[in-house]
C-alpha positions as CSV (number, residue, x, y, z in Angstrom):
1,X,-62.6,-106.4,-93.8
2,X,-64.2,-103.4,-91.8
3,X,-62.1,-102.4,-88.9
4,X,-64.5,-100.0,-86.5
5,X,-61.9,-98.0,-84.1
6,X,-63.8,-97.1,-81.0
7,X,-63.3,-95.3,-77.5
8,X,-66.2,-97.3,-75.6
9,X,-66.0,-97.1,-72.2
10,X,-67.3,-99.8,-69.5
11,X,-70.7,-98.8,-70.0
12,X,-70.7,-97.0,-72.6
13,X,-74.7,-96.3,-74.3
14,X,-74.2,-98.8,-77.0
15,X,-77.5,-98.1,-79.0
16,X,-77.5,-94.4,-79.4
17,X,-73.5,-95.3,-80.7
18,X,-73.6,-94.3,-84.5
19,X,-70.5,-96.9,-85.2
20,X,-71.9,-99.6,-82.9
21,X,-74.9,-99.8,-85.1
22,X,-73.1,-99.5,-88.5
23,X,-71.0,-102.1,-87.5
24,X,-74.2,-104.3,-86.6
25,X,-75.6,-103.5,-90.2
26,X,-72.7,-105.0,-92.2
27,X,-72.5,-107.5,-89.9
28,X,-76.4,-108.6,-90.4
29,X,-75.7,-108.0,-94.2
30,X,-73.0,-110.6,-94.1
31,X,-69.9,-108.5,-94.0
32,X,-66.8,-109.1,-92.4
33,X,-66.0,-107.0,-89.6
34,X,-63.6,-106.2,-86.5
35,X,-63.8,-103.6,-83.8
36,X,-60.8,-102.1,-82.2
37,X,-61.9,-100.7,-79.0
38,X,-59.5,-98.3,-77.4
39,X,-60.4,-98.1,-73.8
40,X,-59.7,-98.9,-70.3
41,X,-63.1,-101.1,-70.9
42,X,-63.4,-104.4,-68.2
43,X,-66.9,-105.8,-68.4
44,X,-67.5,-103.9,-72.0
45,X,-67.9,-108.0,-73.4
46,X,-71.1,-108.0,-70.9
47,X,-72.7,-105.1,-72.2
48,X,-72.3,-106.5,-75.5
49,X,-73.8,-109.8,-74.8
50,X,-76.7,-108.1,-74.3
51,X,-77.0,-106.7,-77.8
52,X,-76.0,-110.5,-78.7
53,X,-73.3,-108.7,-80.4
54,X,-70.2,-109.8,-78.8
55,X,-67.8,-111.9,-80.5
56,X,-64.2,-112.8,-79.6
57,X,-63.1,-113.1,-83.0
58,X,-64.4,-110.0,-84.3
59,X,-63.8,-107.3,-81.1
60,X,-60.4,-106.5,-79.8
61,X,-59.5,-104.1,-77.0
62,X,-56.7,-102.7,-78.0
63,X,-55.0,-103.1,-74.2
64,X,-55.2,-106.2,-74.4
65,X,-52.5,-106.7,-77.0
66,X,-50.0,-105.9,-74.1
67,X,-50.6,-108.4,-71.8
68,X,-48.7,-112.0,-72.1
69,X,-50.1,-113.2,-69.0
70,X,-53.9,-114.6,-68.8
71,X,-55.8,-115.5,-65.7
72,X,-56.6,-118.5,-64.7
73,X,-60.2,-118.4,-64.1
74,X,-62.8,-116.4,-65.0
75,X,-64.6,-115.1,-62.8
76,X,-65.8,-111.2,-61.8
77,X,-65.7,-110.3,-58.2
78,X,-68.0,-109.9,-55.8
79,X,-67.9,-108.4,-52.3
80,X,-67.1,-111.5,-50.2
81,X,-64.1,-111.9,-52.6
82,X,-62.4,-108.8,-51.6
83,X,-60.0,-109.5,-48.3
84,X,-61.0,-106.9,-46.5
85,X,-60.0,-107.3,-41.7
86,X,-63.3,-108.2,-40.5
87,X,-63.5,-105.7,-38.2
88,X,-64.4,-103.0,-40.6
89,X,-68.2,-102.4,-41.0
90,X,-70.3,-102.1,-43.8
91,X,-72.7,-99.4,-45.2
92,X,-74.6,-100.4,-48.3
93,X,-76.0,-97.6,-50.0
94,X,-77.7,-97.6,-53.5
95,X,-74.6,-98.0,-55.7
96,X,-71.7,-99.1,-53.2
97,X,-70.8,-100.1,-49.8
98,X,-68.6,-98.0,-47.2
99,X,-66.4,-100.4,-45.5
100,X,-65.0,-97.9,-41.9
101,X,-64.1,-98.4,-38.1
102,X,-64.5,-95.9,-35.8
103,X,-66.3,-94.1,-37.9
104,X,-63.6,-93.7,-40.3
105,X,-64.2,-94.9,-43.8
106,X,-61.4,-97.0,-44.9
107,X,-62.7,-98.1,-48.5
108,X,-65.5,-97.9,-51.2
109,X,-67.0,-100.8,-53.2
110,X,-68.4,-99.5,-56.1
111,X,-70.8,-102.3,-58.5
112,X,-71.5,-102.5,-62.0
113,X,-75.0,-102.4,-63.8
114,X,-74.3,-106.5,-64.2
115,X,-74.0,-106.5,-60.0
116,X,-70.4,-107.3,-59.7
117,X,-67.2,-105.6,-58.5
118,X,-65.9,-102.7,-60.8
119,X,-63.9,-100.4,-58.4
120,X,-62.6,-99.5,-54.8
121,X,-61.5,-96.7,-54.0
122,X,-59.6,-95.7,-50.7
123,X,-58.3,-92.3,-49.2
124,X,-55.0,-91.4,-48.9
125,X,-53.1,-89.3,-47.1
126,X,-52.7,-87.4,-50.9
127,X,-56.2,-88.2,-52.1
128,X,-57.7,-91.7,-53.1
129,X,-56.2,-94.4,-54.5
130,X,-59.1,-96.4,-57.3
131,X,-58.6,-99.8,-57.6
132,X,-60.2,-101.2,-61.1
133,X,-61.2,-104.8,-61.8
134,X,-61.6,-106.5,-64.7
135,X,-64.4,-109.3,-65.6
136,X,-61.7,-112.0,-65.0
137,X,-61.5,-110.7,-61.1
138,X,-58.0,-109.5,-61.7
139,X,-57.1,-106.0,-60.8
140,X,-56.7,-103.9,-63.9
141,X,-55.4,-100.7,-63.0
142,X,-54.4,-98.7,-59.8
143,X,-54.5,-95.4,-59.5
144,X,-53.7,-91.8,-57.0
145,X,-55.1,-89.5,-57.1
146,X,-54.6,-85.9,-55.5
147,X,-57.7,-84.0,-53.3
148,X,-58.5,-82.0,-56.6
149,X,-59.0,-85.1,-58.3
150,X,-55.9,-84.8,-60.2
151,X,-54.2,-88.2,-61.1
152,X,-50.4,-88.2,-59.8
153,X,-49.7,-92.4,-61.1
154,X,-51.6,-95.2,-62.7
155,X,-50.3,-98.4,-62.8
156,X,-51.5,-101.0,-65.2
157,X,-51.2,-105.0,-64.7
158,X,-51.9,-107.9,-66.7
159,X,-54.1,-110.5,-65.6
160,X,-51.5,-112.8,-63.8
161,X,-50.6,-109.9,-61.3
162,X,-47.3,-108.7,-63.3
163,X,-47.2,-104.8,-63.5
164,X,-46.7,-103.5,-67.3
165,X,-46.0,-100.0,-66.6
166,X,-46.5,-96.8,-64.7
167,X,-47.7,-93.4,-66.0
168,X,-46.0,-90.5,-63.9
169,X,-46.7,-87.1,-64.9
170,X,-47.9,-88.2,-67.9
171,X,-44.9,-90.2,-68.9
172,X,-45.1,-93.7,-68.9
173,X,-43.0,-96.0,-68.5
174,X,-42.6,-100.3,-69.1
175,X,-41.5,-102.9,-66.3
176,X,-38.7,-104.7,-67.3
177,X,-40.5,-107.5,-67.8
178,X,-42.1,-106.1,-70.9
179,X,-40.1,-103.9,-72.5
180,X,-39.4,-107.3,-75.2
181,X,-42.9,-106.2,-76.0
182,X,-42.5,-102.3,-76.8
183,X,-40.0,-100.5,-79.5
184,X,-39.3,-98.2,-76.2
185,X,-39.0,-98.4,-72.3
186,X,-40.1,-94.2,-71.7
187,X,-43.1,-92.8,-73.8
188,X,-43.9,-89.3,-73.4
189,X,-48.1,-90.0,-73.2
190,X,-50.4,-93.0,-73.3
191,X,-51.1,-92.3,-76.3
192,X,-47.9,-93.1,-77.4
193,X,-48.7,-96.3,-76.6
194,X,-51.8,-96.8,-78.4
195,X,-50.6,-95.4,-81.3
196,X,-48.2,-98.3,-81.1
197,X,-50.2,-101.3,-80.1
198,X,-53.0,-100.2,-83.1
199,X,-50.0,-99.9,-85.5
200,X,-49.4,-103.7,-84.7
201,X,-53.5,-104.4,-84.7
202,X,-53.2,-103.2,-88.2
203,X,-50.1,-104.7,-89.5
204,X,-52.3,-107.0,-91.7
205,X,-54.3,-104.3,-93.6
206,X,-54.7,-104.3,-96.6
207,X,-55.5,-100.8,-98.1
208,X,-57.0,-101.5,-101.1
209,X,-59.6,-104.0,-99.7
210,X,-59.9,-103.3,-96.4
211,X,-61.6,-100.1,-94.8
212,X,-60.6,-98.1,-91.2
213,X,-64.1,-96.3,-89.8
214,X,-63.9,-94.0,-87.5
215,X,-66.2,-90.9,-85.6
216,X,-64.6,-87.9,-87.1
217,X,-66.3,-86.2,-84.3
218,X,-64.2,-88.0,-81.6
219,X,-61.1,-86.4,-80.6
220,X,-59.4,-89.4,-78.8
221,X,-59.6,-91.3,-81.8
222,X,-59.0,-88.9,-84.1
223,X,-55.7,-88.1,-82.5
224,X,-54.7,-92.1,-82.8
225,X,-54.6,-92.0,-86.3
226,X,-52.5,-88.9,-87.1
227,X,-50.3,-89.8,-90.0
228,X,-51.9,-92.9,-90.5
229,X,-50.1,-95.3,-93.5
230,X,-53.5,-95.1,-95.7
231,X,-55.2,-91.8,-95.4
232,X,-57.0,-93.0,-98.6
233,X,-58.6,-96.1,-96.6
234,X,-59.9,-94.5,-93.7
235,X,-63.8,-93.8,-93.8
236,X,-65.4,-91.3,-91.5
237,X,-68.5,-90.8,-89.9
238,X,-70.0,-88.2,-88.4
239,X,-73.0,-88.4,-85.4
């Protein structure tokens, strides 16, 4: 097995990505394969149906591993779907629309390439607060934000509405509900985290068969597998 760990974004440029089209080489050539995406990435399984590349059994977010709670339906959101007093009036502009009364904007719905709902943001008092969906029409992630653009809290959720944890200050920490789920309630970064959850995506590999690719140009990812348990099986490649 090739396992691909990745940092693709949303809409990430999928075919100018070096490991995107490795990956789709050995897959062509009969190989098995498995990408581990690392991300914050709703609608990423869109963007690869385009490439007719997307397959559940062979692409994991990595995020995903936390969550024990699944929607119901799937379905992405569109405007109407957001409850928003009727009142407030709409702008549409090229990429969004400005909800406001009284002149005063109250909210921001920001669309993805595919036309649906991918963020809202409001202002606060602090900053804005960003509101992330996911394809599923669940919210994802909340986040604040100060006027600098600094982030003061995210909060993550699964797809049921249950909140999994809060990062303050760049701590995070797990709801009660799922700290079963985690070796620890208080991590000192996110990455923390990941470091964790790809640990337990890689509990089944085996090191003289398998193979770990990576960028080793990417920092992010290069950082997750710091003291990895097989150096010797990790191949890199470099854009």
């Amino acid at each position: 097995m090739l396992y691909f760990l990745t940092d693709w974004r949303s809409e990430h440029p999928l075919e100018s990505d070096i490991l995107f089209n490795v990956n789709t080489i050995f897959q062509e050539g009969g190989f098995e394969t498995k990408l581990i995406n690392t991300q914050f990435s709703p609608f990423l399984n869109y963007l690869m149906n385009v490439f007719e590349s997307y397959d559940s059994d062979h692409f994991i977010q990595l995020l995903d591993i936390m969550s024990n709670r699944f929607a119901l339906n799937y379905a992405p959101l569109t405007l109407n779907d957001l409850d928003f007093p009727k009142g407030w009036e709409r702008t549409y502009t090229r990429g969004s629309v400005l909800l406001s009364t009284e002149g005063l904007i109250k909210a921001e719905v920001y669309f993805n390439s595919f036309g649906f709902v991918s963020q809202v943001h409001y202002p606060t008092s602090l900053g804005k607060e960003i509101h992330v969906y996911s394809e599923k029409g669940t919210l994802l992630t909340q986040s604040s934000f100060d006027a600098s653009g600094e982030a003061i809290e995210q909060r993550l959720f699964d797809e049921g509405g249950q909140l999994i944890l809060t990062q303050w200050g760049g701590a995070v920490f797990i709801e009660k509900d799922y700290q079963k789920h985690f070796k620890k309630v208080t991590y000192a970064s996110f990455k923390e985290i990941c470091m964790e959850l790809l640990h337990i995506t890689l509990v089944n590999f085996n090191p003289k068969e398998d193979r770990l690719v990576v960028d080793g140009t990417n920092d992010w990812v290069m950082s997750l597998i710091e003291g990895i348990g097989f150096p010797e099986s990790v191949v890199y490649i470099f854009s």
